[in-house]
C-alpha positions as CSV (number, residue, x, y, z in Angstrom):
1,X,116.1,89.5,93.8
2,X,114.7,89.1,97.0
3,X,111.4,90.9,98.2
4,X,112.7,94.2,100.1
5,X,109.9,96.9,101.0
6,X,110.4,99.8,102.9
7,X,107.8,103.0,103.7
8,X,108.6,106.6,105.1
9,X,106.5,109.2,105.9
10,X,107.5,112.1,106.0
11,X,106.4,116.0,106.0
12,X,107.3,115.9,102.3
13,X,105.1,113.2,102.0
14,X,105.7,109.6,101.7
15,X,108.6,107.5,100.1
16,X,108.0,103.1,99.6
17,X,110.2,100.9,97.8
18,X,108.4,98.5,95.9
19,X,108.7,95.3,93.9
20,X,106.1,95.2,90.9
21,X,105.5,92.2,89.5
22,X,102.6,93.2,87.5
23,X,101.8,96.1,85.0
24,X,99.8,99.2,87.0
25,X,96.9,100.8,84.9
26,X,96.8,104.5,84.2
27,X,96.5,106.5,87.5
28,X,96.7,109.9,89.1
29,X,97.5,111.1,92.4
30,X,96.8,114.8,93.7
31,X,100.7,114.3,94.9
32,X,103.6,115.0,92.6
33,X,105.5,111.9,92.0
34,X,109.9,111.1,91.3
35,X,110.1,107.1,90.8
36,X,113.5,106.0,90.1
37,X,113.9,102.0,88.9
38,X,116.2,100.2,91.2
39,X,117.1,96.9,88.9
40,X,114.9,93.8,88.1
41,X,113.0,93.7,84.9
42,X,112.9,96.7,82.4
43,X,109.7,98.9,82.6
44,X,108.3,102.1,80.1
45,X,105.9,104.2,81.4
46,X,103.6,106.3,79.6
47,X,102.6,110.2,80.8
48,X,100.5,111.7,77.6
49,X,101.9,111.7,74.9
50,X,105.4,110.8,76.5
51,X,107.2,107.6,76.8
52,X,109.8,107.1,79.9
53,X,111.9,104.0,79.6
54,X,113.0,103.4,83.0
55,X,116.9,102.8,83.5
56,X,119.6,103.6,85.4
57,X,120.5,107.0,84.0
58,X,116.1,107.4,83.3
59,X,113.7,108.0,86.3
60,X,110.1,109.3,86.1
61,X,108.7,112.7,87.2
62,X,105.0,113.3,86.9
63,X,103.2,116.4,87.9
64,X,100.0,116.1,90.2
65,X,97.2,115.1,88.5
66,X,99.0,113.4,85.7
67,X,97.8,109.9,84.0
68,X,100.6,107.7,83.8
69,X,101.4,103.8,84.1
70,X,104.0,101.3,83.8
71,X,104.3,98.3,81.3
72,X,106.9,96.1,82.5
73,X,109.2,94.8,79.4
74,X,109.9,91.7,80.7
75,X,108.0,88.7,81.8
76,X,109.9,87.2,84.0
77,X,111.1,88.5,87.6
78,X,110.1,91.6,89.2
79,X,110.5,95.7,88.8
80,X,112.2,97.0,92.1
81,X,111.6,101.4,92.0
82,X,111.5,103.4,95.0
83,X,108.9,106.3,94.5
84,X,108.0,109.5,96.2
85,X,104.8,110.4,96.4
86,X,105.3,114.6,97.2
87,X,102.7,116.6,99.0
88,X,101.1,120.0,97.2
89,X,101.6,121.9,100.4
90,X,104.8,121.1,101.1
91,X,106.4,121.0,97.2
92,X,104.7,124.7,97.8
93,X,106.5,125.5,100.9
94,X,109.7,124.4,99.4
95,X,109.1,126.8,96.0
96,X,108.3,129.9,98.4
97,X,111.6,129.2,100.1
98,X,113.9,128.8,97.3
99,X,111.4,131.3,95.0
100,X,111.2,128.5,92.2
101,X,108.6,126.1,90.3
102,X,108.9,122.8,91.8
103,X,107.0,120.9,89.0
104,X,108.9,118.6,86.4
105,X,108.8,120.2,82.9
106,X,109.6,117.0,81.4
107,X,108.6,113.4,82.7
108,X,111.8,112.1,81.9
109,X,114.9,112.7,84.5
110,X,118.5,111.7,83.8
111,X,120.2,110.4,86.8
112,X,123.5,111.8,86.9
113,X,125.7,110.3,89.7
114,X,125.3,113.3,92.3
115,X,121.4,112.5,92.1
116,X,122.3,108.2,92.0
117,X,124.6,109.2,95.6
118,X,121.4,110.7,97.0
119,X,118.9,107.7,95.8
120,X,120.8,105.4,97.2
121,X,121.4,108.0,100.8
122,X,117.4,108.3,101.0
123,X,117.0,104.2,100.1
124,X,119.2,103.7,102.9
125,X,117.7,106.0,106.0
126,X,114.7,104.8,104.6
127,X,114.9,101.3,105.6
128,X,117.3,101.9,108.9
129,X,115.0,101.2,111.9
130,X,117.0,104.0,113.9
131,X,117.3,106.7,111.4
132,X,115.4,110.0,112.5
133,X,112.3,111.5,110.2
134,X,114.2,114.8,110.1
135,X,117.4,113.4,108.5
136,X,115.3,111.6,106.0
137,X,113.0,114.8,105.2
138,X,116.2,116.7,104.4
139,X,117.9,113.8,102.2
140,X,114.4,113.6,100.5
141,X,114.7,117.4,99.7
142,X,118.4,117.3,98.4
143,X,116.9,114.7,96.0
144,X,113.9,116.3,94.7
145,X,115.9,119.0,94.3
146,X,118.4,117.4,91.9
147,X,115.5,115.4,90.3
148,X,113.7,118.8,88.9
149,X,116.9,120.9,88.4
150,X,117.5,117.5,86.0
151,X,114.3,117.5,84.2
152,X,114.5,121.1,83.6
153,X,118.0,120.8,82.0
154,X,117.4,117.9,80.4
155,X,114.2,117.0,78.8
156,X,113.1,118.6,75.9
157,X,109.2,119.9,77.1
158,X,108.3,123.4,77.9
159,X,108.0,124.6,81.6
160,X,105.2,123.8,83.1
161,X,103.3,126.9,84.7
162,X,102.3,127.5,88.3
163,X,100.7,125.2,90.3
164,X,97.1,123.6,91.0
165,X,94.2,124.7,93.3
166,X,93.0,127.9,92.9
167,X,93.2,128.5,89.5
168,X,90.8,125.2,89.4
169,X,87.0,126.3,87.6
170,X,85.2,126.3,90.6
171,X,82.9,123.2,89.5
172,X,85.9,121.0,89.4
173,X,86.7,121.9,92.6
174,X,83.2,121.2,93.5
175,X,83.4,117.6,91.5
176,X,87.0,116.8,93.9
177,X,85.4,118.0,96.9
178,X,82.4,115.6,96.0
179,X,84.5,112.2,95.2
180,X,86.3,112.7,98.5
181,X,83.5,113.6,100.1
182,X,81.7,110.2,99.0
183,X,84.7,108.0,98.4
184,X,82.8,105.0,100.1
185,X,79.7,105.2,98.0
186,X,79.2,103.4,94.8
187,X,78.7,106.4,91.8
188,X,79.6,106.9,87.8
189,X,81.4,110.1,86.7
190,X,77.8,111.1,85.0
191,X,76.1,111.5,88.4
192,X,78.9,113.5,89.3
193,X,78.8,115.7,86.1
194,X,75.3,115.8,87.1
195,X,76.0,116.9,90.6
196,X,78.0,119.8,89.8
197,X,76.0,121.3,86.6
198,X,78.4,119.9,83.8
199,X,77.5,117.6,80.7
200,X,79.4,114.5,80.3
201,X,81.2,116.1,77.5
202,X,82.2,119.5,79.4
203,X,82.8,117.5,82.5
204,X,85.7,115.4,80.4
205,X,86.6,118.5,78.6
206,X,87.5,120.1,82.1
207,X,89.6,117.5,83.5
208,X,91.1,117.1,80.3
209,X,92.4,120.9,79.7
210,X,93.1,121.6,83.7
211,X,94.3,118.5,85.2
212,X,95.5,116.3,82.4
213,X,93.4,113.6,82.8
214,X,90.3,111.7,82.6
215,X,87.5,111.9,85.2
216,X,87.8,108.0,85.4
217,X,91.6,108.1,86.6
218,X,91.2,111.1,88.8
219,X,88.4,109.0,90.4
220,X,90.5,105.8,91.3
221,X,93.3,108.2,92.3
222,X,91.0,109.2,95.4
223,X,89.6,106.0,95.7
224,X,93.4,104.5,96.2
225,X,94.3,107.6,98.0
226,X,91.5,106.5,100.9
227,X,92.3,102.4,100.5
228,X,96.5,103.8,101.1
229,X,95.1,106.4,104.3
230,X,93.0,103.7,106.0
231,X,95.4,100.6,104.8
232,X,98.4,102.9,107.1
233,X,96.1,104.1,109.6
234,X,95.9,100.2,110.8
235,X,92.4,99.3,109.2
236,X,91.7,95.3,108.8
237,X,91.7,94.8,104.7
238,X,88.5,93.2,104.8
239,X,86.8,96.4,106.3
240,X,88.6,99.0,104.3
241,X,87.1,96.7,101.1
242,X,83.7,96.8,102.2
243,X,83.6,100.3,103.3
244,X,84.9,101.9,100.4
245,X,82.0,99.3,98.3
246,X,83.9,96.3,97.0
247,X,81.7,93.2,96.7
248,X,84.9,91.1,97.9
249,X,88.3,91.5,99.6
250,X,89.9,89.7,96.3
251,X,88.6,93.0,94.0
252,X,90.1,95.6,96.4
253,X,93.3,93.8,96.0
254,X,93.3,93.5,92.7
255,X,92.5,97.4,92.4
256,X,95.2,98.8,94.5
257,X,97.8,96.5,93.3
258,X,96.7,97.6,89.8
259,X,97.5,101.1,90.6
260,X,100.2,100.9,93.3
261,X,102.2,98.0,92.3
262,X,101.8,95.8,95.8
263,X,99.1,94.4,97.3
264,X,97.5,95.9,100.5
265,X,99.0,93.5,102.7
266,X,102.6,94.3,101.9
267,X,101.8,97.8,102.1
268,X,100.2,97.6,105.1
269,X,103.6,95.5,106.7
270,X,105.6,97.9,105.2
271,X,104.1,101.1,107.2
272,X,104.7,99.2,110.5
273,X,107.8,97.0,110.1
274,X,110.2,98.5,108.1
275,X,113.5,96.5,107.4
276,X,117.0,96.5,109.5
277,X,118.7,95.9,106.5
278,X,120.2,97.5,103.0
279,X,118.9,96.6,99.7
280,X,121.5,98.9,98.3
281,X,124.9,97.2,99.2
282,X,126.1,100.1,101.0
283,X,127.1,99.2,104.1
284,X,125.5,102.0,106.9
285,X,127.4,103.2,109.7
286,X,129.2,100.9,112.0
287,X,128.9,98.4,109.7
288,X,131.0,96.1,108.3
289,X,130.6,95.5,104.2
């Protein structure tokens, strides 16, 4: 299969197709997250205690804040998924509206063929230069809709309560606010305990019982979060290393293909030159197949 990336951005946040050819590490993101395999080599993720098999009735939903990672199954050829990487304020916006939870009560959401016919609309606005951001934004919400009403009907966890931010002890808030605050600077999650009052021991015990995770993947979350802002923003690769304290250009890469499944270059061509034509097949509009 031939390399085909594609990025959106959008006011829900921002959609890419990728191509992984490598296993990503356990990460968090402060965005909710719906990544649906697109063909290529068989992948499992891992959320908890969970297991996700990837397929084509299988994709992955994962809460904000939530560790998760992919194994690839096979070694040769590549994993092609296009994921949706879904804004807090705007996953809000959308619950107010339609007076619903929009979180995933299960990781695991069965693709029926309503929610395959939207995948492949989104993948295809997506990766038409002429398509407007509006059209996509409202594509994008037909399918997240889908995507949760799935979950909920068909995985076998508990609902998942309210959302995250206020209901945060205030010293985790104070530990967030301090990574993002210092993203650039070299640190160890004990100095930020340390910052904000907490032993090493209540400090993982916080981020453990509130967010799901470990200080040490919430941490790289931000750090990628920053390296993806600056990458899009236009910043040369080299500086964005240095400024966010790699020793070398090749570690950086290394880092955010480890937790994004690309390398900074591709993403970086992605957010300015996205492709004229379908991966999907499906001829667009005025078109001939």
């Amino acid at each position: 299969m031939q390399e085909a990336y594609a990025l959106h951005e959008g006011a829900f946040g921002t959609a890419i197709v990728l191509e992984a050819s490598a296993n990503l590490v356990a990460h968090a993101h402060s965005e909710t997250q719906l990544a649906l395999w697109l063909g290529g080599a068989r992948a499992r993720a891992h959320v908890g205690t969970e297991v996700v098999d990837y397929s084509e009735s299988v994709a992955l939903g994962v809460n904000a804040f939530e560790a998760h990672d992919m194994v690839r199954l096979e070694d040769d050829g590549s994993s092609l998924f296009i994921v949706f990487m879904i804004k807090k304020d705007w996953l809000d916006e959308l619950g107010q509206a339609k007076d619903r939870s929009f979180r995933f009560p299960s990781p695991r959401v069965p693709i029926g063929n309503a929610l395959r016919r939207s995948c492949w609309r989104v993948l295809d606005l997506m990766i038409s230069a002429g398509a407007e951001r509006d059209h996509v934004d409202k594509e994008v919400e037909r399918l997240l809709e889908a995507a949760i009403a799935a979950s909920a009907t068909g995985g076998d966890a508990a609902p998942v309560a309210g959302g995250i931010g206020v209901t945060l002890d205030h010293r985790l808030r104070a530990a967030i606010a301090h990574m993002r605050a210092h993203v650039s600077e070299k640190t160890t999650i004990d100095e930020i305990a340390a910052k904000v009052g907490l032993s090493r021991a209540h400090f993982f015990a916080l981020f453990r019982d509130q967010l799901h995770t470990t200080p040490q993947v919430f941490w790289s979350g931000v750090r990628v979060e920053e390296a993806m802002r600056r990458v899009s923003d236009g910043g040369k690769l080299t500086d964005v290393a240095l400024d966010l304290g790699f020793s070398a250009p090749g570690n950086f890469s290394r880092f955010f293909k480890d937790h994004t499944g690309i390398s900074p270059s591709i993403f970086k061509r992605a957010t300015r030159s996205p492709s004229p034509v379908t991966v999907t097949g499906i001829p667009r509009e005025g078109q001939s197949p």
